[in-house]
KOLLUMTOR-965186 format. One record per residue (C-alpha): y negated, z, x. Coordinates in Angstrom, 3 decimals. Each point is the difference from the previous one (the first is absolute). Layout:
((Y,Z,X))
...
//
This chain:
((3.210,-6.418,-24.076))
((-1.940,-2.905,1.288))
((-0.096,1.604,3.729))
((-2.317,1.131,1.744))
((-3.245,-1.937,0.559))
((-1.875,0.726,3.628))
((-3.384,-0.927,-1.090))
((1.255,-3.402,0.008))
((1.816,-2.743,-2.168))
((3.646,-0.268,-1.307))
((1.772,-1.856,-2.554))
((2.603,1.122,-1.812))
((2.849,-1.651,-2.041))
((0.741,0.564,-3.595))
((2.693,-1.626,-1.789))
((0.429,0.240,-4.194))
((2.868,-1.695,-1.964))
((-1.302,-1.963,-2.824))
((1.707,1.094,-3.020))
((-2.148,-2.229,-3.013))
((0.363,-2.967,-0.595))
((-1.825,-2.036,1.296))
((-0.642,-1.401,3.660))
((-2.171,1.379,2.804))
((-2.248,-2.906,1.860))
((-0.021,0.521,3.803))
((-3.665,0.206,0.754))
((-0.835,0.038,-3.983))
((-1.071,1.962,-2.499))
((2.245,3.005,0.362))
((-2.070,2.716,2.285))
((0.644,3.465,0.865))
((-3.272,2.022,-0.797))
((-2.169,3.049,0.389))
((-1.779,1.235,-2.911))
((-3.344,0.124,1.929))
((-1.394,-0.587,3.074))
((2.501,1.220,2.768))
((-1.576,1.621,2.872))
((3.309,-1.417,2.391))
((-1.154,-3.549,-0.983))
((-0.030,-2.396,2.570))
((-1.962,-3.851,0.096))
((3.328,-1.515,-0.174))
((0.446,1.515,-3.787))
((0.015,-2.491,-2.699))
((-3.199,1.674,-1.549))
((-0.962,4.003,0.296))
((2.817,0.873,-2.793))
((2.627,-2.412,0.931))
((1.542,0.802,3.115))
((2.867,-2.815,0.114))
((1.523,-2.876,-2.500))
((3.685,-0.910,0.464))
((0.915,-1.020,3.753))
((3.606,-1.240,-0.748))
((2.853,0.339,-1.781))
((2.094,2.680,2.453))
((3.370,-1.023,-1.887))
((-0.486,-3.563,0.737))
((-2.157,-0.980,1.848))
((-0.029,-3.778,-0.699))
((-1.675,0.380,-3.175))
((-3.508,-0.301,-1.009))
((0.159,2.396,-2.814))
((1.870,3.792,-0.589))
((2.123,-0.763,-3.086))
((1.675,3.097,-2.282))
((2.275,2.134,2.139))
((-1.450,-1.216,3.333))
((-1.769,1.866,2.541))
((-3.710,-0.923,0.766))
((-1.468,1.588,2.742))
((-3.815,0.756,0.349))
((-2.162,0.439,3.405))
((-2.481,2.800,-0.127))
((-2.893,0.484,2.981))
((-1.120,3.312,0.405))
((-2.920,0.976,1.847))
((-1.116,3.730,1.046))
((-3.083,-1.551,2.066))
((-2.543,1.910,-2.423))
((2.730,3.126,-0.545))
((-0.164,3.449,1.172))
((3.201,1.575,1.534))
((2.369,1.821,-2.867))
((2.585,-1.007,-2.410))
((-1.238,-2.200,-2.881))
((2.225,-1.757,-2.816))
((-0.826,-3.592,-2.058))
((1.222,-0.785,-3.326))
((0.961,-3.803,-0.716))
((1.150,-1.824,-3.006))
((1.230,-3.438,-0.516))
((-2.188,-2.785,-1.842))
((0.044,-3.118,-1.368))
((-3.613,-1.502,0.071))
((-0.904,-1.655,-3.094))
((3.265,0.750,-1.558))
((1.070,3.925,-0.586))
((0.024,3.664,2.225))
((3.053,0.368,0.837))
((1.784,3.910,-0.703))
((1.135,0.126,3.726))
((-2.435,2.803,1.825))
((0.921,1.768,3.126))
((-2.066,1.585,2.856))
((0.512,0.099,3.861))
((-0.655,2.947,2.465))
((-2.373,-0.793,2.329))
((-0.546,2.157,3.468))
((-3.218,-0.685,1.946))
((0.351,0.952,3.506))
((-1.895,0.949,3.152))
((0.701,-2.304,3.259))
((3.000,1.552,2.382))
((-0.499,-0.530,3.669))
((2.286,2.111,2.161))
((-2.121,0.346,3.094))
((2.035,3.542,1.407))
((2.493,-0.593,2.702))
((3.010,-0.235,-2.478))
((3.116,1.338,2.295))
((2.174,-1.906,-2.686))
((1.243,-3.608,0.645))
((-1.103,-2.325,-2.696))
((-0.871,2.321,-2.639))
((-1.341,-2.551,-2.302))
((3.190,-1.636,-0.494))
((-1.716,-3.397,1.005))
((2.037,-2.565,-0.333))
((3.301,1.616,0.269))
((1.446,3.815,0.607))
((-0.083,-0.646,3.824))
((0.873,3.268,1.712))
((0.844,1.614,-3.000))
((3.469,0.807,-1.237))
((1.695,0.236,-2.983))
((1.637,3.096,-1.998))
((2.198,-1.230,-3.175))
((-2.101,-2.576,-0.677))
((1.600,-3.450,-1.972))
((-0.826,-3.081,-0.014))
((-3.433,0.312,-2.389))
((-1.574,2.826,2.316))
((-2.205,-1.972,2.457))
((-3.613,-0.891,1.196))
((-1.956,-1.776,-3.121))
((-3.167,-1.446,-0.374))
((0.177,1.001,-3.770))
((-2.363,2.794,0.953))
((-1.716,0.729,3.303))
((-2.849,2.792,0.854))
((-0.036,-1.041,3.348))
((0.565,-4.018,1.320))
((2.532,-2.016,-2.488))
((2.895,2.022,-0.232))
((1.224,3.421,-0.693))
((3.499,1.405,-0.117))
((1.795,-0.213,-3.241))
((2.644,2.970,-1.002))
((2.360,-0.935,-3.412))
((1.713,3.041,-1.943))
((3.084,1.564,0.864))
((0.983,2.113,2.472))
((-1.336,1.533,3.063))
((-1.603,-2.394,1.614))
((-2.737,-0.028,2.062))
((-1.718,-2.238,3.448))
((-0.117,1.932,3.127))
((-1.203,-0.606,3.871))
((0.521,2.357,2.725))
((-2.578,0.739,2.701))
((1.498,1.667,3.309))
((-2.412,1.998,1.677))
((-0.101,1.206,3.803))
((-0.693,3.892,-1.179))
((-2.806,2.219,-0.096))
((-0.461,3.681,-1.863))
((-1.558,0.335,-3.445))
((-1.714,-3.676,-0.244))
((-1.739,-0.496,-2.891))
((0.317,-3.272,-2.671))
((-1.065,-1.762,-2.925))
((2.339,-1.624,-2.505))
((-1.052,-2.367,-2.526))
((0.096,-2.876,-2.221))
((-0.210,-1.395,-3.037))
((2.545,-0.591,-3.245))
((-0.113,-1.445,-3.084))
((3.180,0.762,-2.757))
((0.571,-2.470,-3.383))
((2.535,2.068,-2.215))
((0.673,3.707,1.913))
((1.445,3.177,-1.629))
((-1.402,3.541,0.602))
((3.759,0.355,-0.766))
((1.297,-2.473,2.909))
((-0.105,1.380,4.372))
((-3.153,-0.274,2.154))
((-2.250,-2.436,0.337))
((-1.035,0.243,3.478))
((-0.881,-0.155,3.833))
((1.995,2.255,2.438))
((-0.827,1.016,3.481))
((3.645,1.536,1.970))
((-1.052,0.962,3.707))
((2.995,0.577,2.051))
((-0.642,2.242,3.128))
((1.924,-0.288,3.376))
((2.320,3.216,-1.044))
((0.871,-2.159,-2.943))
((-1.262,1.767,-2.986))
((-1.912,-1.627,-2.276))
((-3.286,0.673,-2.406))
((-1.406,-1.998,-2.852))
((-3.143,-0.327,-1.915))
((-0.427,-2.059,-3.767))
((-2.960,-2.052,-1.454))
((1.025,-0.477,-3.747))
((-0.986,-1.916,-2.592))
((-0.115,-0.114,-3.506))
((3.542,-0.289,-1.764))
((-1.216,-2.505,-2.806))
((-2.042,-3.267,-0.311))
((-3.076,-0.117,2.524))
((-2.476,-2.728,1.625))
((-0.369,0.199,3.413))
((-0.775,3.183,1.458))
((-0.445,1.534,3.379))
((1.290,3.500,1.492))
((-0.050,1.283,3.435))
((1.466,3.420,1.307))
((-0.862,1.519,3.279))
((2.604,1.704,1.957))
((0.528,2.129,3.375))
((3.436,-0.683,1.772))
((1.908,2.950,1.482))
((-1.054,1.843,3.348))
((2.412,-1.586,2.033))
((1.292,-3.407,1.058))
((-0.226,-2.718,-2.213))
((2.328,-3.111,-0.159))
((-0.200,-2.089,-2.290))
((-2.011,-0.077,-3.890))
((2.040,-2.424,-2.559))
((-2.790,-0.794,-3.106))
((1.512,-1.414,-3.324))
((-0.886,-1.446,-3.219))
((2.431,1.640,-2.732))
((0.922,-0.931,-3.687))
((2.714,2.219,-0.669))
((2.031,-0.119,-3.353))
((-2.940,-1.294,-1.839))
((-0.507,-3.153,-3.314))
((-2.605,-2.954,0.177))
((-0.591,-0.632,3.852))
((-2.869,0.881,2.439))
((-2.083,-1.820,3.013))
((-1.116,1.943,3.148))
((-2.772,-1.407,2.357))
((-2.361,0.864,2.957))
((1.880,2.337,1.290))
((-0.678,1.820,2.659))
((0.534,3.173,2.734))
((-3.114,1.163,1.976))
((-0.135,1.885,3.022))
((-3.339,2.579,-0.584))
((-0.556,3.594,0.396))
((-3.166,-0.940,-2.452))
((0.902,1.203,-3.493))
((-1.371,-3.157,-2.451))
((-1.229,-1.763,3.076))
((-0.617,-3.451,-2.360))
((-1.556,2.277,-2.760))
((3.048,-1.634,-2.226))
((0.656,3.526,-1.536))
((-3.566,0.365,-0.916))
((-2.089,2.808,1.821))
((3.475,1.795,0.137))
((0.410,2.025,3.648))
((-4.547,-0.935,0.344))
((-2.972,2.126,-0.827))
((-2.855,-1.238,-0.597))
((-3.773,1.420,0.487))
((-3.375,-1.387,-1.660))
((2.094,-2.834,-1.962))
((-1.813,-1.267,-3.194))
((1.232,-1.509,-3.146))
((2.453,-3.346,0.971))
((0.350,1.389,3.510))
((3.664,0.530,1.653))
((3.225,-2.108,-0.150))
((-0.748,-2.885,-2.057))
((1.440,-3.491,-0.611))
((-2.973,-3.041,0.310))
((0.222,-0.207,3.970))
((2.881,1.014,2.145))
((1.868,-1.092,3.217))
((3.503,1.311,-0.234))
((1.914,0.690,-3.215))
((-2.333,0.216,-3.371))
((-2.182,2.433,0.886))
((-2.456,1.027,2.604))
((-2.844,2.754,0.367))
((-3.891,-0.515,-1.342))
((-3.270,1.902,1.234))
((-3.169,-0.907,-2.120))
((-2.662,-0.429,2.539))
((-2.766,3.258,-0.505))
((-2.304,2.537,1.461))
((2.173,2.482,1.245))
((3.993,0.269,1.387))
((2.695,-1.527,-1.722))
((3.699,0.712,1.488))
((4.098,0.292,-0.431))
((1.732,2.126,1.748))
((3.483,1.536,0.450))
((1.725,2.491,2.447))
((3.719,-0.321,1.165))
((2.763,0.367,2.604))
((-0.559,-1.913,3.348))
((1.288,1.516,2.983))
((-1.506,-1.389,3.235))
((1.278,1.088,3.621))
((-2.469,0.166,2.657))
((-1.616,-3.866,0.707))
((2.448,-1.445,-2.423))
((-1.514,-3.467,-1.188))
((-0.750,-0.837,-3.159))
((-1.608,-2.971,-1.748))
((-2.345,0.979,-3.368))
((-0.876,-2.867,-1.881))
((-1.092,-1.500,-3.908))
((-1.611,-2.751,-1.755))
((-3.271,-0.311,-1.678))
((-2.111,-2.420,-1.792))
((-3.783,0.404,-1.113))
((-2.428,-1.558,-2.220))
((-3.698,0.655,-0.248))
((0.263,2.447,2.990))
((-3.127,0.698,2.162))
((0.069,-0.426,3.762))
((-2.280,2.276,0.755))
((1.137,2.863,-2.301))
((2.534,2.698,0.440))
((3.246,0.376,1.516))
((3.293,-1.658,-1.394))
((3.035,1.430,1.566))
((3.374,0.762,0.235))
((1.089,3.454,2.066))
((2.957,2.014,0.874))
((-0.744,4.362,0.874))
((2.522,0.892,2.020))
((0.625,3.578,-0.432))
((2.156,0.882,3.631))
((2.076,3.082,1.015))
((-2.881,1.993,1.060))
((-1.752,0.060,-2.842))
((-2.919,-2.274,1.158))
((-0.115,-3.376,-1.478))
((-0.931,-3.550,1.004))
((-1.771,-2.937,-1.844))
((1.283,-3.815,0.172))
((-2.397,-2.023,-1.901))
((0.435,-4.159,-0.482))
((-3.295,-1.059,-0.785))
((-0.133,-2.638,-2.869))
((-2.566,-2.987,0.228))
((-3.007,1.148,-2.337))
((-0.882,-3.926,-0.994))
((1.631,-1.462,-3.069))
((3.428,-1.567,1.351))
((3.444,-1.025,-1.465))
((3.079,1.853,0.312))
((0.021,0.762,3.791))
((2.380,1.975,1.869))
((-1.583,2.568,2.429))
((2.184,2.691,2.231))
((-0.153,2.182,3.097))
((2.683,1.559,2.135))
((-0.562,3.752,1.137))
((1.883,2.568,1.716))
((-0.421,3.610,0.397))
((-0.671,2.521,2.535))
((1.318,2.360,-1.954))
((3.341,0.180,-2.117))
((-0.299,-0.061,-3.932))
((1.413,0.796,-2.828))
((-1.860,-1.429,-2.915))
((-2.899,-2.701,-1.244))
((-2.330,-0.422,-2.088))
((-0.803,-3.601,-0.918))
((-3.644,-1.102,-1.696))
((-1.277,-2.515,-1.231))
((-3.661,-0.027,-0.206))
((-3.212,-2.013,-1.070))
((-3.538,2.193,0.508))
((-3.379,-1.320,-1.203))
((0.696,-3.456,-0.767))
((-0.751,-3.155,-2.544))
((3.024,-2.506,-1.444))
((3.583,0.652,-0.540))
((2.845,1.004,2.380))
((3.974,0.193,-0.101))
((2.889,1.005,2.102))
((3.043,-0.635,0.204))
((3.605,0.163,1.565))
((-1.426,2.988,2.675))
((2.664,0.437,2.727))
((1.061,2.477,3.178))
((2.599,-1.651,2.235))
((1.570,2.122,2.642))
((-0.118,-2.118,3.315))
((-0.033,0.065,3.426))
((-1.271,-3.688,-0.321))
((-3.498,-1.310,0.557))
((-0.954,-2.732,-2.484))
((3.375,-0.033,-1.928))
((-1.003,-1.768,-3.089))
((-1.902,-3.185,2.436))
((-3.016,1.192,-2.470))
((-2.140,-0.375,3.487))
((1.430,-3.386,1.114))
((2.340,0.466,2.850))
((-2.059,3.141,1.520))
((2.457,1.788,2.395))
((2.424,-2.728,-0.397))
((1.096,-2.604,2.488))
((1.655,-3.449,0.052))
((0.375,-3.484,-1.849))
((-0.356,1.335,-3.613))
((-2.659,-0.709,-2.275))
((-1.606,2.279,-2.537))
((0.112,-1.433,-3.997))
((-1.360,0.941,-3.199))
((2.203,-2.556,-1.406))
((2.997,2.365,-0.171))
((-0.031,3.869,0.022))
((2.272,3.115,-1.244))
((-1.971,2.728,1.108))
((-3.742,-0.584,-0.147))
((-1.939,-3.409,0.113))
((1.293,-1.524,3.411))
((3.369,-0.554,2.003))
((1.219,-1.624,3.001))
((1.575,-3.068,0.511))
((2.620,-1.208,2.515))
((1.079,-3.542,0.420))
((1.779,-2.219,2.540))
((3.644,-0.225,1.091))
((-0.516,1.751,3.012))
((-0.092,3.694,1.011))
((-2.926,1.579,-2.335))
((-1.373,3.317,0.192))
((-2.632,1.889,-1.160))
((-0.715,3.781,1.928))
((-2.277,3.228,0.130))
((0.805,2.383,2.765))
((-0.654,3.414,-1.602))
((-1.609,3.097,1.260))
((3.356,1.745,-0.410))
((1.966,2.381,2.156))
((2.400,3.013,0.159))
((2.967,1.152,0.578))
((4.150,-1.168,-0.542))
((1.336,1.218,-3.765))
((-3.007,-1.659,-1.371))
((0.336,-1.396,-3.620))
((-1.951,-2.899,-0.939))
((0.063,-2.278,-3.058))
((-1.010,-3.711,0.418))
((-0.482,-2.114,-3.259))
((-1.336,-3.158,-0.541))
((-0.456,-2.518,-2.616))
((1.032,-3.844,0.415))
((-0.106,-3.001,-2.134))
((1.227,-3.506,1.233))
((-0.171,-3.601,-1.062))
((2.207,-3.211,2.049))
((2.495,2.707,1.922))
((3.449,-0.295,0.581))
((2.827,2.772,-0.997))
((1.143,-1.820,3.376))
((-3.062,0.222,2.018))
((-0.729,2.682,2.057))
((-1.300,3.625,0.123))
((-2.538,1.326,-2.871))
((-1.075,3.333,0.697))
((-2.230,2.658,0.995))
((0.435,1.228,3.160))
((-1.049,3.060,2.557))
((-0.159,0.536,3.663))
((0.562,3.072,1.747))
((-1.122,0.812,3.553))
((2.072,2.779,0.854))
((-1.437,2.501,2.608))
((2.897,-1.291,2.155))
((-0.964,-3.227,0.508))
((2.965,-1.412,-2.426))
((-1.448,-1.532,-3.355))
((1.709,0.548,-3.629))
((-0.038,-2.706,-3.100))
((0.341,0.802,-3.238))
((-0.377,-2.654,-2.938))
((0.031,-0.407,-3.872))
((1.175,-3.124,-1.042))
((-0.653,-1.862,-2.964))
((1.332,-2.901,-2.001))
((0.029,-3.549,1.493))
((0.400,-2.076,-2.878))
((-3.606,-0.813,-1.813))
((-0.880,2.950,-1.949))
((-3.094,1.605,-1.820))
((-1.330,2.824,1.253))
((2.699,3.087,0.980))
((-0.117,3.305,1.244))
((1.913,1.642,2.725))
((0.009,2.980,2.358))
((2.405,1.476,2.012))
((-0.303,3.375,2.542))
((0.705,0.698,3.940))
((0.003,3.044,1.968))
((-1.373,-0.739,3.636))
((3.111,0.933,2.123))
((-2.731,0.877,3.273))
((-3.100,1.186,0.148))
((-2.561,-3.130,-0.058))
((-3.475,-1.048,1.082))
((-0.777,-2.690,-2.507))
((0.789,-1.757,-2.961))
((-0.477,-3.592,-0.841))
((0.711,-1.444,-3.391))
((1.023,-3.943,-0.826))
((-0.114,-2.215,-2.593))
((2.859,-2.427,0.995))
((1.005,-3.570,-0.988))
((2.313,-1.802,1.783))
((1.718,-3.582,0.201))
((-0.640,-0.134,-3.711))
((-1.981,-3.021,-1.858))
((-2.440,0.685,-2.636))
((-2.614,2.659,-0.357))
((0.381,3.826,0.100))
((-2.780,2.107,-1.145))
((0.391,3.922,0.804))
((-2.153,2.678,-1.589))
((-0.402,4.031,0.503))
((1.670,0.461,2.808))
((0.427,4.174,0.178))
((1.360,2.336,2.642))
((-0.198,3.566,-1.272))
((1.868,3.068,0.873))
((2.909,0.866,-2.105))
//
């Protein structure tokens, strides 16, 4: 298999052992060819049929020729520029121009593939392996079981699994609690040499609750040889407190070897939020021939959600648990991109039907810009007056021209205003600044620098009584700190009713890191008046950039 080819160029190394008799010119005579024109041929190709003549002699080097019994090594360009996604395969034989063909014929798998950009807030610590398996740890691995840039579907390097054993990669995530919370796990594998005889293949999910039991959920993949494929699984943790969810990468008792890549755990209560499954969990209404999850545009994962601009209403919808209490915050939100759109012409939306405990329901609607526009992220917080128990999410585009997509739709559940720093440092307060140039959830992030005392706050509209559980979570990514500096963390204030004030902080990693997820839960020990949450750097060099900063209940 040549590996995988994202609509792009790669060159790949073939070596042959010359077993005539005579010698093999470096840069002669001797090519590797393809019996017509190849449709992965690039400009660098020695003519349209002869990918590559000898590049050196890989037993030694020094030499100008391959002799019999050496090694000469070839190097091919590939180029997918002009190639549909799919697998494809290209048959090669070795030639001697002006001389003789050669018997030697062999082909080479090729796998086109579509782009991978993981957009989704990916709870996981360095999922794509890149450089190293930072935050990671091992299970029975040896010494050949580590991050390779032999294949990669997302950055340069992907984690490499040898036979023998059960081994696997895992990372453990503690969480601050919460009932039944909802989450995706995916990623993608690729296995050279597996048995449908050998163990699983496979990602694992094992949530520990606070009583100490434990649940787990499987993504498998094919027991035999593969290219690179993806597989998600959504799954619903128990109705009580949750502690900690520990994802791994397993090759169990298996032959050949496997790589594992872009991996990744997603907080949503939106079944197929990124459309990766398809239109699995959506129905749609007034679609048309190429309409739906498709693969051309997209701005998280490989696949996003198109509307063909017509006369008429074109939507997605799905229905599905989301319990609200009484003014609870939340924060809907999604990207979109259009071409050929019209201005003037119909709505473009994205809306949430809240469907409360007295059987009325409620509309939230983010309106979506109607001009053509790149991949833009639009969201709205809302609250209700009303508990609920349920929502139904659409996404719609009524009586328009052009093309539209969607993609990675969210609900966060936040007492927060502006969590995400999508509306520049709105309801925030303090030295930070507001960058594009870094981000984990959404487009924008804050960043703190100085040596000095640094913070970042929002006081929240947000009181109640003592025995109140609250989750605070955060994500933070840092570049010039010390593991010696000082304090990293998010923070919150509480005004007690008594005039006394309580602190309560999650703390993060000092050292430079890329970007990590934490949370951590208090239970006000008063009753309080107000709330105000912090973004805190202090006596620290370097930069710290903090993104979705959440308080929700438990």
């Amino acid at each position: 298999m040549a590996g995988p080819l994202e609509r792009e160029s790669k060159t790949i190394t073939v070596r042959i052992t010359n077993t005539g008799t005579a010698s093999w010119p470096v840069g002669g005579n001797v090519h590797l060819a393809t019996y017509s024109a190849s449709s992965f041929a690039t400009s660098s190709w020695v003519s349209s049929t002869r990918p590559a003549s000898v590049a050196r002699n890989a037993t030694d080097p020094t030499k100008s020729s391959v002799g019999p019994g050496q090694v000469a090594e070839f190097h091919v360009p590939l180029s997918a520029a002009n190639m549909p996604p799919g697998n494809y395969s290209q048959r090669f034989a070795l030639i001697a121009d002006s001389q003789s063909v050669m018997s030697l014929a062999f082909t080479v798998g090729i796998q086109v593939l579509v782009p991978w950009v993981s957009e989704a807030p990916n709870l996981l610590t360095n999922g794509s392996f890149e450089p190293n398996t930072y935050a990671w740890r091992a299970v029975n691995l040896s010494a050949s079981d580590l991050a390779s840039t032999a294949f990669a579907r997302d950055g340069s390097h992907s984690f490499h699994i040898t036979a023998g054993g059960q081994k696997a990669i895992s990372q453990t995530i503690a969480f601050g609690g919460g009932h039944a919370r909802s989450f995706i796990l995916g990623g993608w594998n690729r296995a050279n040499g597996a048995s449908a005889g050998g163990g699983p293949v496979e990602l694992t999910a094992t949530a520990r609750y606070t009583d100490g039991s434990t649940q787990a959920w499987h993504v498998p993949f094919a027991r035999n040889t593969h290219s690179w494929v993806y597989a998600e699984q959504p799954f619903t943790t128990a109705s009580k407190p949750l502690s900690s969810i520990t994802v791994a990468a397993t090759f169990a008792n298996q032959t050949g070897d496997a790589y594992f890549d872009a991996l990744r755990l997603l907080e949503s209560p939106i079944l197929n939020p990124s459309f990766e499954s398809g239109m699995t969990g959506w129905s749609g209404s007034g679609l048309g021939a190429g309409e739906g999850a498709q693969t051309a545009e997209k701005r998280d994962g490989a696949t996003s959600l198109l509307f063909k601009g017509a006369t008429g209403t074109k939507t997605a919808s799905q229905t599905f648990p989301l319990t609200g209490a009484r003014y609870e915050r939340f924060t809907l939100s999604g990207w979109s991109k259009s071409i050929g759109s019209w201005a003037s012409g119909g709505a473009v939306s994205l809306s949430l039907t809240l469907h409360r405990t007295d059987g009325t329901t409620s509309l939230v609607a983010v309106p979506i810009d109607r001009a053509a526009h790149e991949w833009t992220l639009d969201e709205d917080t809302f609250s209700s007056s009303v508990g609920f128990t349920s929502a139904t999410l659409t996404a719609t585009v009524s009586n328009q021209t052009g093309t539209f997509w969607f993609d990675d739709l969210r609900i966060s559940r936040t007492w927060t205003v502006n969590p995400s720093f999508e509306n520049g440092s709105s309801g925030w307060s303090g030295p930070g600044s507001v960058t594009s140039a870094a981000a984990s959830e959404g487009a924008h992030a804050l960043a703190l620098t100085g040596s000095g005392f640094e913070v970042e706050q929002q006081p929240l509209n947000l009181a109640g009584s003592a025995g109140r559980t609250f989750i605070l979570s955060g994500w933070t990514k840092t570049a010039g700190t010390s593991a010696n500096g000082g304090r990293i963390d998010v923070t919150l204030r509480v005004q007690n009713a008594d005039g006394t004030v309580s602190w309560y902080s999650v703390p993060f990693l000092r050292s430079p890191h890329g970007w990590m997820y934490a949370e951590g839960a208090f239970t006000t020990a008063k009753a309080f008046t107000n709330v105000t949450v912090q973004a805190v750097m202090s006596s620290q060099p370097g930069t710290v950039w903090f993104d979705g900063i959440h308080v929700r209940n438990a």
